[in-house]
N, C-alpha and C positions, 0 to 999 in steps of 0.2 A: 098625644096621638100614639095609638099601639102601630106594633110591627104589622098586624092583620091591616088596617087601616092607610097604612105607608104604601103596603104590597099590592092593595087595593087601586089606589090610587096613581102607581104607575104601571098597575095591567091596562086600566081607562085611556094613558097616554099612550102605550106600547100599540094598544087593538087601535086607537085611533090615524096614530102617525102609520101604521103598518098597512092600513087600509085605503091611505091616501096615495102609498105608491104601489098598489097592488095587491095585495096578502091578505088574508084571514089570518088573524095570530090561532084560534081555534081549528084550525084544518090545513095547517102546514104540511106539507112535503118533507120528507125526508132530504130531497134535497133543497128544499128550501130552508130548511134549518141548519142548515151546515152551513149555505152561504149566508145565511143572516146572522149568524154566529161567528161567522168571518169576519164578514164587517163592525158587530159590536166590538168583538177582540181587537181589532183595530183601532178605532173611536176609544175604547178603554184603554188603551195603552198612550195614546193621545194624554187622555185625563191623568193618568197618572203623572206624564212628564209636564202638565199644568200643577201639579200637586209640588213636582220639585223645584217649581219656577216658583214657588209660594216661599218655600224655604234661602233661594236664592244664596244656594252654597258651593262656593270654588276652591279647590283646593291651591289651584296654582295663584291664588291671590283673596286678601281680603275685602270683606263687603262692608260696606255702612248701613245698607237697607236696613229697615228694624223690621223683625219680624209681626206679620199680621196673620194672630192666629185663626181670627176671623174670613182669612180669607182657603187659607188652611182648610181647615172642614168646609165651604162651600166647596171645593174642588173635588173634597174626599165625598162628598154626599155625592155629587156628579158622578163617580166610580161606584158608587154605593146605587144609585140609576142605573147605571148602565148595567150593572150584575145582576138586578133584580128583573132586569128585562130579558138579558141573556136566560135566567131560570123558565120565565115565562114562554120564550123561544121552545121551551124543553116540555113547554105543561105544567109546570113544574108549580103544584099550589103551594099556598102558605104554611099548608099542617106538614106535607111532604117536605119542606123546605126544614120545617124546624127537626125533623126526624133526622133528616140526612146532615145537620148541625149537630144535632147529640150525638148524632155514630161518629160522626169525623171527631167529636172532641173527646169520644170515648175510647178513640184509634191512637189520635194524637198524644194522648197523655199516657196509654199502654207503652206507646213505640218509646217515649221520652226515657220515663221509666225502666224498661227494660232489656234501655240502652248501658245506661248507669245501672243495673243489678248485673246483665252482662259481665262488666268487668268487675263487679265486686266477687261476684262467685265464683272465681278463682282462688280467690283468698279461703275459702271454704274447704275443708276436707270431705263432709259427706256431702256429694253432691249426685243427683240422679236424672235421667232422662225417662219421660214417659211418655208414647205416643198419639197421639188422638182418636183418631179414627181406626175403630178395631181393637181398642185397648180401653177408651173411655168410653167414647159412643160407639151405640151398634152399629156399624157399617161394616161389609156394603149393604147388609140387609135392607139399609133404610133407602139406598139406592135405587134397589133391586124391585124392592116395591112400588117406588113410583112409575122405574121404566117399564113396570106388567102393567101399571095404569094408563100410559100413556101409550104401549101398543096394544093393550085388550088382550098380556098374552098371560100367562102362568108359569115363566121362566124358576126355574130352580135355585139355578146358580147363574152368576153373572157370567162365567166361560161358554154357559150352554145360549144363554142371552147373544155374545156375541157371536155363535155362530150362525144365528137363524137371524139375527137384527144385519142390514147393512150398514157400514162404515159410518156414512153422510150420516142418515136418520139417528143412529148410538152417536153421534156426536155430537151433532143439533139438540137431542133431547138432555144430553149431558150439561151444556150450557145453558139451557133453560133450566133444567135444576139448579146449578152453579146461581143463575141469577133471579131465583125464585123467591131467595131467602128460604128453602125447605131444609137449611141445614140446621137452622133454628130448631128444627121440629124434631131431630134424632133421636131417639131415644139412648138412656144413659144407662152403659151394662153397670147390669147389678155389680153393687159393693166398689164402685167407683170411688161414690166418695168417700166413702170409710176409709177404703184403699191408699189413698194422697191425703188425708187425717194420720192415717198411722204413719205414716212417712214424714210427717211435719214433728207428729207427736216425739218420732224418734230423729229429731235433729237434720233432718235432709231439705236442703234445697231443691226443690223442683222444677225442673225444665219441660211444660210440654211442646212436643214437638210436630209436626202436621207439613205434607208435602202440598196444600193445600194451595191452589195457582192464586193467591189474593193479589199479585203482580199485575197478573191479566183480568182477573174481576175483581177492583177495588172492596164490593162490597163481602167478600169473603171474610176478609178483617174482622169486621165491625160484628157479622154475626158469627163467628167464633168467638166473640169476645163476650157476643149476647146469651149465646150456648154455656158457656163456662160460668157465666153469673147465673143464669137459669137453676143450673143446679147447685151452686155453692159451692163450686170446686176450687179449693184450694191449692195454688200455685206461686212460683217466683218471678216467671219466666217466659216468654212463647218465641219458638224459634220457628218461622216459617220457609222452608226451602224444598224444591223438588229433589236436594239430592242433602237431606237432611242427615244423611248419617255421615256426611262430608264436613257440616256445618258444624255440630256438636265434636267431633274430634276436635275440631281449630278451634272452636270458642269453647268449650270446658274441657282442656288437657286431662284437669282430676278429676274428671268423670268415675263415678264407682260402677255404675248401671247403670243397664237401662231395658227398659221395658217395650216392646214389639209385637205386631201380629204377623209380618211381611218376613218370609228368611232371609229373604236375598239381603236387607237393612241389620238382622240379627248376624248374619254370618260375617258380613262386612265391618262391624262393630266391634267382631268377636275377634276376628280377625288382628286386628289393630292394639287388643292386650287389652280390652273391658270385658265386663262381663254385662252378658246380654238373657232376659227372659224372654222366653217368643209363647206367645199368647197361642192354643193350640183345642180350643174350645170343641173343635169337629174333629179330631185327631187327623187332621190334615198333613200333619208332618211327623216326618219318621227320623229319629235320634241320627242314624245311620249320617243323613243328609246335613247335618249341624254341625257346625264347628264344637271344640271341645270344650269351647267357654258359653256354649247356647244351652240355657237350660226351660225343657219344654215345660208349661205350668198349663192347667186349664181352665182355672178361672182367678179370679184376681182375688177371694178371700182365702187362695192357696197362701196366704202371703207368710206363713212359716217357713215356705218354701224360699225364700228371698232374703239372702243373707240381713242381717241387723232389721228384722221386722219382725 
């Protein structure tokens, strides 16, 4: 019996039992799905403490029971029902199911991973930070253009955006980007990859780094992660924090560089005794405004321009 076939056959039971006390599983509420979701999570946590009554394990004393592992996986299939219905609760089909398995296990095994490199890269001498967004991908261009899509306007720049867009609507539309998956779609500034190639080529471990909110929309994760494999970019590391130029101080001490589009992150950085490049592609920033460790570049195959490259 496949997994399509499993999932199949407890949507049959889900629309039926759901139907008997009321509900459409196909035309739920909002707030019907939260309380039926309440009460599965309830009912499953049930099942799970049927799973440890299976095990029949005390610490303050010993047991003779022998264990039945037969009875074991009935209880866990019981939990294994009850989450496939919770998904159902959500709409949630079988193909979308297996998709949102592959991201989560392609999240899971980054975070593992780059948990453990983390602390190895201290051990490292050359070590560098690169930024994502505005240093790898075009943004906020890629922004910019969906929000003139979504209000029908021909905004320039995102400052003049928000002065003519209201608060509510620029935020709304912001999180529906956020949960679009359109960050998938960014395009990747030229010489990106060559860029973190010669950086590898020349011995550096790579950090990139991204204020990107994945805390609040889980699936930011998964498609950064989609993004970077998209193009084959080469990497050690992904640090995700809103106040990222906080986070790379404390987790790589011997940081040698790092790479920026934002000043206020370069000056802060520079600040601190590293040396910072600030990406500067519109001549947007003026020397005068930088610290003395900020050095302006304007595109990323400047990279003669970048000590040991």
């Amino acid at each position: 019996m496949e997994l399509d076939d499993c999932y199949r056959d407890q949507y049959e039971f889900n629309k039926m039992f759901l139907r008997k006390n009321g509900y459409d599983i196909d035309n739920l509420t909002d707030e019907q799905t939260i309380k039926l979701l309440t009460n599965y999570s309830m009912h499953l946590y049930r099942e799970i403490g049927e799973v440890l009554n299976t095990l029949d394990v005390k610490m303050h004393r010993p047991t003779s029971n022998k264990f039945i592992r037969s009875n074991t996986v009935e209880e866990l299939v019981d939990c294994l029902k009850f989450l496939m219905g919770m998904f159902q609760l959500l709409g949630v089909d079988v193909n979308e199911l297996k998709n949102a398995y592959q991201d989560k296990t392609l999240v899971v095994d980054q975070r593992w991973r780059q948990e453990m490199e983390l602390n190895e890269l201290s051990k490292y001498e050359k070590v560098c930070a690169v930024d994502l967004d505005g240093v790898l991908g075009v943004y906020p261009d890629h922004w910019l253009k969906y929000l003139n899509e979504k209000t029908n306007s021909n905004y320039e720049t995102l400052s003049e955006a928000k002065i003519n867009i209201d608060l509510i609507t620029y935020a709304n539309i912001k999180e529906e980007y956020r949960l679009s998956g359109s960050k998938i779609d960014i395009p990747m500034i030229e010489g990106a990859k060559e860029f973190l190639l010669k950086l590898k080529e020349n011995g550096y471990m790579i950090v990139i780094l991204t204020s990107r909110p994945y805390k609040k929309y889980f699936r930011i994760f998964s498609d950064t992660l989609h993004w970077l494999k998209k193009y084959d970019l080469v990497y050690d590391s992904i640090i995700f924090d809103a106040n990222k130029n906080m986070r790379i101080l404390q987790e790589i001490p011997n940081l040698e560089f790092m790479v920026e589009d934002r000043i206020k992150y370069a000056n802060s950085v520079a600040a601190a005794g590293y040396k910072c490049y600030l990406m500067n592609k519109n001549n947007e920033y003026d020397v005068k405004d930088t610290h003395k460790d900020v050095y302006l570049i304007n595109e990323l195959n400047e990279g003669n321009k970048i000590e040991g490259i």
